[in-house]
C-alpha positions in Angstrom: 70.9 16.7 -22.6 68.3 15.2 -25.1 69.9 11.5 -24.3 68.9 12.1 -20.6 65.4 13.5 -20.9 65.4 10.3 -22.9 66.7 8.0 -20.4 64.0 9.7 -18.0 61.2 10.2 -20.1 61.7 6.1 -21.3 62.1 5.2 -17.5 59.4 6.6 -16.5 57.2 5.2 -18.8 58.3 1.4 -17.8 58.0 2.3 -14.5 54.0 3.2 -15.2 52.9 0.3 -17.8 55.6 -2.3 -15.5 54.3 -1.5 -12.7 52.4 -4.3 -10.7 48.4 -4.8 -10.5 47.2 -3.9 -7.1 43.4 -4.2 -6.2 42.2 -4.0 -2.7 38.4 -4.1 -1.0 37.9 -2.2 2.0 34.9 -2.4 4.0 33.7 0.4 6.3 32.6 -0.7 9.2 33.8 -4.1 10.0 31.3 -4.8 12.8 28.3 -3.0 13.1 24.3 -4.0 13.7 21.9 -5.3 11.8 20.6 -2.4 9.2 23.5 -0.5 9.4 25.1 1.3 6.7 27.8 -0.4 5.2 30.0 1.2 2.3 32.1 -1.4 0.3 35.0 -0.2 -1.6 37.4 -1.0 -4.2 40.5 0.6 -5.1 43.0 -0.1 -7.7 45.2 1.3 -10.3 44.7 -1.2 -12.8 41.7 0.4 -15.2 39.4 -2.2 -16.4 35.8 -3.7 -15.3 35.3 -4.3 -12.3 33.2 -7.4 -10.2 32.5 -7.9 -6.7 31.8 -11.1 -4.8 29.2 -9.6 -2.4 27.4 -11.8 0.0 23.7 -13.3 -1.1 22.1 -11.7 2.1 24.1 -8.3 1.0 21.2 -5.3 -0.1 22.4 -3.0 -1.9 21.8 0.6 -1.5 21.2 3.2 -4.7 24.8 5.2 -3.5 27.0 4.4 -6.2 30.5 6.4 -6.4 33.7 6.4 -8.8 36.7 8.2 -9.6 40.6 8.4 -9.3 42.5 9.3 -6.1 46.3 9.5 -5.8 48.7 8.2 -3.0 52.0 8.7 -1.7 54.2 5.5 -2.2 56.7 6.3 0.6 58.5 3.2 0.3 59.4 3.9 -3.7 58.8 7.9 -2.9 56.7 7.7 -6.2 53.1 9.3 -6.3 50.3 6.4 -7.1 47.0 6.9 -9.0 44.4 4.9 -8.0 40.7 4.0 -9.5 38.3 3.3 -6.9 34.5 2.3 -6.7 32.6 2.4 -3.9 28.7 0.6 -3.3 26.8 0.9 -0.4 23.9 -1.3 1.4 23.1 -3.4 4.4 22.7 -6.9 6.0 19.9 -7.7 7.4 20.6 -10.6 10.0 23.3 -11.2 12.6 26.1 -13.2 11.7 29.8 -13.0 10.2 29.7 -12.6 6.1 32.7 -12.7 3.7 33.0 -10.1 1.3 35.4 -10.4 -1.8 37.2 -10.8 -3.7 37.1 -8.5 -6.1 38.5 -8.3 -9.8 39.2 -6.2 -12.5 39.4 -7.2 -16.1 41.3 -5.4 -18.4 42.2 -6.8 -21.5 43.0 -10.6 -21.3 44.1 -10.3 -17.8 42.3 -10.4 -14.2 43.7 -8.6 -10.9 42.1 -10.4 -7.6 41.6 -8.5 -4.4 41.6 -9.8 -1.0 38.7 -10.4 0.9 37.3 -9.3 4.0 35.2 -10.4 7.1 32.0 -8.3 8.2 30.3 -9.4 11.8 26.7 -8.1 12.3 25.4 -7.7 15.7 21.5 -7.7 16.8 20.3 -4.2 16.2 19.9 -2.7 20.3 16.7 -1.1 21.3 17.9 2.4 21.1 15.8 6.2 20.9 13.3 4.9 23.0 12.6 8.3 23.9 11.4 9.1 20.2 13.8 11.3 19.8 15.9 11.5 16.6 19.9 11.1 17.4 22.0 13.1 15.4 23.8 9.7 13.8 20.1 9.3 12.2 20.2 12.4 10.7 24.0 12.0 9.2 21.9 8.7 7.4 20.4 9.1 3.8 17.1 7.4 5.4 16.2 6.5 8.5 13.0 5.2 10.5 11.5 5.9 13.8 8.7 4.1 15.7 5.9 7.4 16.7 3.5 6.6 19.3 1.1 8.9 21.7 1.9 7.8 24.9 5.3 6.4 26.6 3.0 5.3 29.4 -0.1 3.7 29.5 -2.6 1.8 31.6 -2.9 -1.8 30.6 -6.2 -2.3 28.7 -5.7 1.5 27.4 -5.3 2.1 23.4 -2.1 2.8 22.3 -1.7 4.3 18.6 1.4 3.3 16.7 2.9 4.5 13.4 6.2 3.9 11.3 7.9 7.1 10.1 10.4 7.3 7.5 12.5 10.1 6.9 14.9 10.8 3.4 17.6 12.6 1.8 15.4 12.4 -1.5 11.5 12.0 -2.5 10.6 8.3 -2.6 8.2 6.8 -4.6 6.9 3.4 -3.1 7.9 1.6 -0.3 8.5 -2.4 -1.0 9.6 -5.5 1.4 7.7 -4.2 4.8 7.9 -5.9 7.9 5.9 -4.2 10.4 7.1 -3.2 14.0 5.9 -6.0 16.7 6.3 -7.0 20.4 5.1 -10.2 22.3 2.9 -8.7 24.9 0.6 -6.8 22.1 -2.8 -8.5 21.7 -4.7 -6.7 19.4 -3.6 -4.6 16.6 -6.5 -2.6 14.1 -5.1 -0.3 11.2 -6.7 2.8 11.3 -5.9 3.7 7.9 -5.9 1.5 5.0 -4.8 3.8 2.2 -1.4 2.4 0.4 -1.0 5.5 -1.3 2.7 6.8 0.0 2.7 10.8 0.7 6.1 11.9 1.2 5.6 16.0 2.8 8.8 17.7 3.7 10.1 18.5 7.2 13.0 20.5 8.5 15.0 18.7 11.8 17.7 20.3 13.4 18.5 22.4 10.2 18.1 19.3 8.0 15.5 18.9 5.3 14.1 15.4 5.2 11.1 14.2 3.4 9.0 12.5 6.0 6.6 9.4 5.2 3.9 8.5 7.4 2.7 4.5 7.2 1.3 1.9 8.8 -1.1 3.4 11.5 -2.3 1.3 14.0 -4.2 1.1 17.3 -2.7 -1.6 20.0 -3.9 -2.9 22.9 -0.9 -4.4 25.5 -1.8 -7.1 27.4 0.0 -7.4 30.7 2.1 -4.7 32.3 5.9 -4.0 32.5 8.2 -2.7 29.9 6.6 -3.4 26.2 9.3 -3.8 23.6 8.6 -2.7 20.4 10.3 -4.2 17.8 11.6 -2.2 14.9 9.8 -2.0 11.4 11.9 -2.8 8.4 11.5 -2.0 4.5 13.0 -0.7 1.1 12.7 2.8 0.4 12.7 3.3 -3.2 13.1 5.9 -5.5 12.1 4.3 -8.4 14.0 1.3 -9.5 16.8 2.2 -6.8 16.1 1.2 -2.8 17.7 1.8 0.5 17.0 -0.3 3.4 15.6 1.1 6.4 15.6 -0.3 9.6 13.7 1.9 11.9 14.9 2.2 15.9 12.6 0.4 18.2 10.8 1.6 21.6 9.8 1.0 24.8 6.3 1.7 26.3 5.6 1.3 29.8 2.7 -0.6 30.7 1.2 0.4 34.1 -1.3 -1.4 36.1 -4.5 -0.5 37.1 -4.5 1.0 41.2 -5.9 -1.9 43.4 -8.9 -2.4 44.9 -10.8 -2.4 42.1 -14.6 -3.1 42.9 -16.5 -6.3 42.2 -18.4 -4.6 39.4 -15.3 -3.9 37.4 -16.1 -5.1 34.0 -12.4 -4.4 32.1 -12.7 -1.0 30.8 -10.4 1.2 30.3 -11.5 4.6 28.7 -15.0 6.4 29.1 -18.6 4.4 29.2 -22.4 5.0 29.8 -24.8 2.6 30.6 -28.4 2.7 30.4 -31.5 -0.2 30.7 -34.9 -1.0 29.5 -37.2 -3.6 31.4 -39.9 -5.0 29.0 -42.6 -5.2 31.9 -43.3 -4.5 35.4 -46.6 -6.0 36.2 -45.8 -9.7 36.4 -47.0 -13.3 38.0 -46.1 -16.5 38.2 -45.0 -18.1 34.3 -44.2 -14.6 32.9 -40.9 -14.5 31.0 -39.4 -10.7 30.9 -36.2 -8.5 29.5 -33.6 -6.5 30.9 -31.5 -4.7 27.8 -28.8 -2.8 28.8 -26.8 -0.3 26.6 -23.2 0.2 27.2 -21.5 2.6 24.7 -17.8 4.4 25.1 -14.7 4.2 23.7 -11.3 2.8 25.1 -11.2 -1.6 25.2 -14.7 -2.0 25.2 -14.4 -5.1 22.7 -12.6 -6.5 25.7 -14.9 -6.3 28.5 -16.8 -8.9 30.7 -20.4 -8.8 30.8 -22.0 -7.2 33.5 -23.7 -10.1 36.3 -27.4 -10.0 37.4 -27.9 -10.7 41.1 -31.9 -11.6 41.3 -33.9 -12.2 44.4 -35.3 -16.1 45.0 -38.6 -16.6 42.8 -36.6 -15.2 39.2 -34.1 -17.2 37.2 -31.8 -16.4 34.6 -31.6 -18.0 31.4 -28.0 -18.5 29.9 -25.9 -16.0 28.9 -27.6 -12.6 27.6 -28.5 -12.1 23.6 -25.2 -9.4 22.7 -25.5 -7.3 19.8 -21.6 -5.2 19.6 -21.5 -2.5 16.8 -18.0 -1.0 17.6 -15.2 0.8 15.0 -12.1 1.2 15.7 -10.5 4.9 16.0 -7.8 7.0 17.6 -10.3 6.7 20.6 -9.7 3.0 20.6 -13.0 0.6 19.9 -15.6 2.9 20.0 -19.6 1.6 19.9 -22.3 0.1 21.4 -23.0 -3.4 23.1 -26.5 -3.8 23.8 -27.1 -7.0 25.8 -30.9 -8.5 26.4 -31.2 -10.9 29.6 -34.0 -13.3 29.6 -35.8 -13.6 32.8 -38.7 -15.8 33.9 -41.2 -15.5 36.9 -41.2 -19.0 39.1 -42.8 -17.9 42.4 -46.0 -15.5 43.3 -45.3 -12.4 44.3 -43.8 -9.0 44.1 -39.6 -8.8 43.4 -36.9 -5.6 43.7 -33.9 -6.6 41.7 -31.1 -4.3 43.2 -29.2 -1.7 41.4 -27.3 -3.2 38.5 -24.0 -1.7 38.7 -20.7 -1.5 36.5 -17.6 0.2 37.0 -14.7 1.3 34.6 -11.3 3.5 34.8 -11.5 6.6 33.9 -8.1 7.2 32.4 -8.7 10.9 32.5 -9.4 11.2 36.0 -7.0 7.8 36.9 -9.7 6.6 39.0 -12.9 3.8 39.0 -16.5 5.3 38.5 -19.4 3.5 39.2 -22.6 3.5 36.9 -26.1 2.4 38.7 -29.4 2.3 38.5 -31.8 2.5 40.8 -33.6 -1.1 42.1 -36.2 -2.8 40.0 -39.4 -3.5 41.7 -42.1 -5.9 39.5 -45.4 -5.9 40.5 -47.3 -9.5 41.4 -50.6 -9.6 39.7 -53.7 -8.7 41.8 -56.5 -10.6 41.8 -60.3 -9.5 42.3 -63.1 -11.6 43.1 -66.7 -11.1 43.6 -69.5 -13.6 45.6 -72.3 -13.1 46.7 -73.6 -13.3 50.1 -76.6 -15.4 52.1 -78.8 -12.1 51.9 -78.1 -11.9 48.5 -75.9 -8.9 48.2 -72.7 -8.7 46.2 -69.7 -8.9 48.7 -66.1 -8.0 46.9 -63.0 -9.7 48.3 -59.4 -8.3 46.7 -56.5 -10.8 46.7 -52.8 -9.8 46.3 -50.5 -12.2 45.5 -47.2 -12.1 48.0 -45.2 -15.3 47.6 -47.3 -17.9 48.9 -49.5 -15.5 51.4 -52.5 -14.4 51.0 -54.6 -12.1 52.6 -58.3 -11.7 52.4 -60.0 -8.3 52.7 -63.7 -7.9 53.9 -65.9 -5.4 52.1 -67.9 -5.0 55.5 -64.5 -4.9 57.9 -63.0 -2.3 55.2 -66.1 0.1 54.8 -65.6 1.0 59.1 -62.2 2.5 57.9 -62.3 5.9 57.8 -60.0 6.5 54.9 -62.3 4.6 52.2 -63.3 6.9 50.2 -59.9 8.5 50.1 -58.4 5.4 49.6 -60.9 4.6 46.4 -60.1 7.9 45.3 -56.4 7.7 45.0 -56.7 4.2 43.8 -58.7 5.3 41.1 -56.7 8.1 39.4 -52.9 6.1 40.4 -55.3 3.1 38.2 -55.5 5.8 35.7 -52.4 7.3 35.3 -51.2 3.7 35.0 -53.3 2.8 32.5 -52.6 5.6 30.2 -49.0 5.2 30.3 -49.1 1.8 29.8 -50.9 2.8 26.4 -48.2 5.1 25.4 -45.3 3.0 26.9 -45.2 -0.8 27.5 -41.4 -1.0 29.1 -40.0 1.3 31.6 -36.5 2.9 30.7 -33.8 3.1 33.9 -31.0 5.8 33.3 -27.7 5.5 35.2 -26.1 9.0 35.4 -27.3 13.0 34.5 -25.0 12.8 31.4 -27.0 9.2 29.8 -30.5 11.3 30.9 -29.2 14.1 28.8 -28.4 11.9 25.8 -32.1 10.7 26.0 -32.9 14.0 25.6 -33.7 15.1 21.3 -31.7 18.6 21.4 -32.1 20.0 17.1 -29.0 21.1 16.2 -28.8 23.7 13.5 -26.2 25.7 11.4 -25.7 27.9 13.8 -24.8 25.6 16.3 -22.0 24.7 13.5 -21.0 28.0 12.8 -20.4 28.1 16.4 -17.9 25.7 16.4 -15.9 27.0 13.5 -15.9 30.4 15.4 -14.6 29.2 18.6 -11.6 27.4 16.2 -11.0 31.0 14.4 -10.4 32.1 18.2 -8.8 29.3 19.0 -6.2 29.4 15.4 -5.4 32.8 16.3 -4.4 32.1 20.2 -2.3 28.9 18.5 -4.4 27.0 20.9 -4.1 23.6 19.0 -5.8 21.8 21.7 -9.1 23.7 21.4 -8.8 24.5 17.6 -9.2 20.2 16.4 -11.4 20.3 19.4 -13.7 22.7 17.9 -13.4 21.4 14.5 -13.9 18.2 14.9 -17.4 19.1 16.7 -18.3 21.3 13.7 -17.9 18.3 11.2 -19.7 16.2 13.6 -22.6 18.4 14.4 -22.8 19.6 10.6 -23.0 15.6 9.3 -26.4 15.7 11.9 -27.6 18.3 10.6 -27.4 17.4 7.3 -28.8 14.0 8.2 -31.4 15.1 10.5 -30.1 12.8 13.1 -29.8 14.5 16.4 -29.4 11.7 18.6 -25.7 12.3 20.3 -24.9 8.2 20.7 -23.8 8.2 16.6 -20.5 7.9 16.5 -18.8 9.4 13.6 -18.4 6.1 11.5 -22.0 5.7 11.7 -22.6 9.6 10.6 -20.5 9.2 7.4 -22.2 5.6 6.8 -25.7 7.0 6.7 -24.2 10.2 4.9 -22.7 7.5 2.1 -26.1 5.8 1.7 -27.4 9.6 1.0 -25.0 10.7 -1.2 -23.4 9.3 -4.6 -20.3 11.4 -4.0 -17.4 9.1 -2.6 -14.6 11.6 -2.8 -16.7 14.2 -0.6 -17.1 11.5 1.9 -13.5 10.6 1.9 -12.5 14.8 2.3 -14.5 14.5 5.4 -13.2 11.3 6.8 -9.6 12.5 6.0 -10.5 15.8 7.9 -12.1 14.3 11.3 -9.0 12.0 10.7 -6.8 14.8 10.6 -8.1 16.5 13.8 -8.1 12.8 15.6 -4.2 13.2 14.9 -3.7 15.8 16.1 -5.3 15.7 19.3 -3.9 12.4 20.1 -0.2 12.9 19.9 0.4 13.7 16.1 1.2 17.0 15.1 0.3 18.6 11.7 3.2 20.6 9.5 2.9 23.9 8.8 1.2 24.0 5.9 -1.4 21.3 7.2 -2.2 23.7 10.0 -2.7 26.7 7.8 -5.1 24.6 5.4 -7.0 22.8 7.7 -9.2 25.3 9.2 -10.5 26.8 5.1 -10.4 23.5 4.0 -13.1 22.5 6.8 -15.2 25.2 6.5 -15.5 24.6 2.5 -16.2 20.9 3.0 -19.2 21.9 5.4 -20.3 25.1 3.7 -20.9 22.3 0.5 -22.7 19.9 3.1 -24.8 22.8 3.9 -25.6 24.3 0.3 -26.0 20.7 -0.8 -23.5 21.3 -3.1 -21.9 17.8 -3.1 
């Protein structure tokens, strides 16, 4: 009995250490897209250290396994234990790549694997609905292109942002490549902070940490189907990384409804117009101004310059003096242009210059509105002249200059009329009037609509116009009535910076507010809390919702910032 277990035991044990070296690489999938997941494995049941010929385009991921496995040797009926090691990562380009072979080193001998072919297809344009698949969220990280809109007009502001979702809390993002398409013009970062702030988010039962980055307003040009390409970068977690390629998009450009008037300028958003003339008693020689305002929000960094049309007798010298102040925000560029058109008298005469008109889309309403003003009438001089007569009394003849007429008016011939002295009269106090509001105001100011004659307007704000505010978003929180809750905030940050400032004059934008509040104040980080709040309530009413516990900070957070503003505690 003991010779047997003998003869077994010594069998078996040539049977282990005789056995032959076996190492084999596996690769898991074959053919997949660029960015894809690929997990590279090597098995054996040699035990030694182990190298792998990995292609030079091959990133490697931070997924790292080992262990032993055992297998069913039905040819020999014996049970094999294997070592394996498994490394995960991606390829980045399209092509075929050989991976392999492997070794393993144990002692003075190596063991070679085979080797195996990978092909790597152009990544699709897939989730262009935004909407996270449910492969994505098997992934340890994954991106997504967010946007506001999936259809805009052309010329309309579309913001843009990569999103990156992960398994774990990363620490810095390297290698970025941002998303891009052919038929975007103009692209503006909205914020320029490279600080990474990863906050957690639950999806479909799945907790992800969620990075927001690279925020951007675009501007198509053309219209169609605008294909956004996907963003690409490293997500590390310290020294390890895992390459992210996001999903692209599409966005649907539509074009603006036909018949669009002759005074259609370009824009696309919301605009207000309003003029100054520098004079309005003129004659022949005289050189005048005509400065008009146009301030909104949407493309107006894009638009044409409104045309004059002037009567014969005034000419137009070049192209007006501009003077653009515009930021760009989640409104799109939002400013100012004031242009100055230099005008000079060639004829005698009186001239109306008709309405100067402009027209934009309203995206709101989808439709074209019309801005005018009324017509411009300039007043040629009028000349007095006095003489005196063969009896030797004084005889006054008035000339007024129209064109190249002239008409002479009799003293004697005028004094039958019965309306003289009414005449004189009203002459006299219109001459009056004139004259004193010449003395107070040398140009005349032409308003185009109620709303610009309201902005000339000074309304005082106060506190408790603020406090307003902040009480209709307490009313607003409690209804979960997002819409009317950044609404409301967003005015009571606004209307508190004013009346901090003492600047009442609605055309400040909010860049401008914070400027002159920066130039008052030698606290930076206050002004950044501010910025980042109005930022905050910008996101969320423009497509980009806050997580819970943004929502429940936001509305104390705000509230502190301005009670400090208004305590002058800052």
């Amino acid at each position: 009995m003991k010779n047997i277990i003998l003869v077994l035991f010594l069998g078996l044990t040539t049977g282990i250490f005789c056995q032959k070296g076996i190492v084999k690489l596996e690769i898991e999938p074959k053919v997949t897209q660029v960015g894809e997941e690929i997990l590279v494995t090597v098995k054996t049941n040699v035990q030694g250290e182990i190298d792998i010929d990995f292609p030079s385009a091959f990133v490697n991921g931070y997924a790292v396994m080992n262990g032993m496995e055992q297998e069913m040797d039905y040819a020999t009926g014996r049970v094999i234990s294997y070592y394996y090691y498994s490394q995960n990562g991606v390829l980045k380009k399209e092509g075929t790549y050989t991976f392999g072979p492997a070794y393993v080193k144990t002692g003075s001998k190596i063991y070679k694997s085979n080797t195996v072919e990978v092909t790597i297809q152009k990544e699709p344009i897939v989730n262009s609905t935004g909407e996270i698949s449910a492969k994505q969220l098997k992934q340890v990280a994954f991106g997504v292109i967010e946007y506001t809109k999936k259809k805009i007009y052309e010329g309309e502001p579309l913001i843009l942002n990569a999103k990156v979702y992960s398994r774990f809390y990363p620490t810095h993002i390297e290698d970025y490549q941002s998303y891009n398409a052919d038929g975007i013009i103009d692209k503006h970062e909205l914020s320029s902070s490279n600080r990474l702030v990863a906050e957690q988010e639950r999806i479909k039962s799945v907790d992800f940490y969620a990075v927001t980055y690279d925020r951007s307003i675009v501007f198509p040009n053309g219209v169609g189907k605008l294909q956004i390409d996907p963003f690409k970068l490293i997500l590390k977690r310290g020294f390890e990384g895992v390459p992210v390629v996001s999903t692209g998009t599409v966005i649907e450009v539509l074009p603006l409804p036909k018949n669009q008037p002759k005074s259609f300028i370009g824009m696309v958003g919301k605009l207000a117009m309003e003029s100054q003339i520098s004079k309005t008693q003129i004659k022949k020689g005289d050189v005048f101004t005509i400065k008009l305002n146009l301030q909104g929000s949407g493309n107006i960094h894009n638009i044409d310059y409104p045309k004059l049309h002037l009567p014969k007798g005034l000419t137009l010298y070049g192209d007006p003096k501009a003077d653009e102040k515009y930021v760009f925000t989640a409104n799109g560029a939002e400013g100012s242009i004031q242009l100055e058109y230099t005008i000079q008298v060639n004829n005698d005469g009186s001239f109306t210059i008709p309405p100067i008109e402009v027209t934009y889309f309203d995206i709101k309403s989808k439709k074209y509105v019309n801005l005018n003003c009324k017509e411009i009438n300039l007043i040629g001089e009028e000349v007095k002249m006095a003489s005196v007569n063969s009896k030797g009394k004084t005889q006054v003849i008035a000339e007024r200059r129209e064109g190249e007429n002239s008409k002479l008016l009799d003293k004697k011939s005028f004094l039958k009329s019965p309306f003289l002295w009414i005449s004189i009269s009203s002459v006299l106090l219109i001459t009056g009037f004139i004259g004193f509001a010449g003395k107070s105001k040398k140009s005349v100011n032409i308003v185009f609509d109620k709303s610009t004659l309201q902005q000339k307007q000074r309304v005082v704000f106060t506190w408790n116009d603020v406090e307003s505010q902040l009480a209709l978003a307490e009313i607003a929180f409690q209804n979960k009535d997002n819409n009317s809750l950044f609404s409301a905030l967003e005015n009571a940050i606004l209307l508190g910076l004013k009346v901090s400032l003492n600047e009442h004059e609605s055309v400040l934008t909010s860049s401008q507010l914070l400027n002159r509040l920066r130039t008052k104040l030698n606290n930076p980080n206050f002004i950044v809390d501010l910025s980042n709040s109005l930022e905050l309530c910008q996101n969320a009413r423009y497509g980009f919702g806050l997580n819970p516990e943004e929502m429940s900070n936001i509305l104390p957070e705000i509230k502190s910032l301005l009670n400090n503003l208004k305590n002058n505690q800052v």
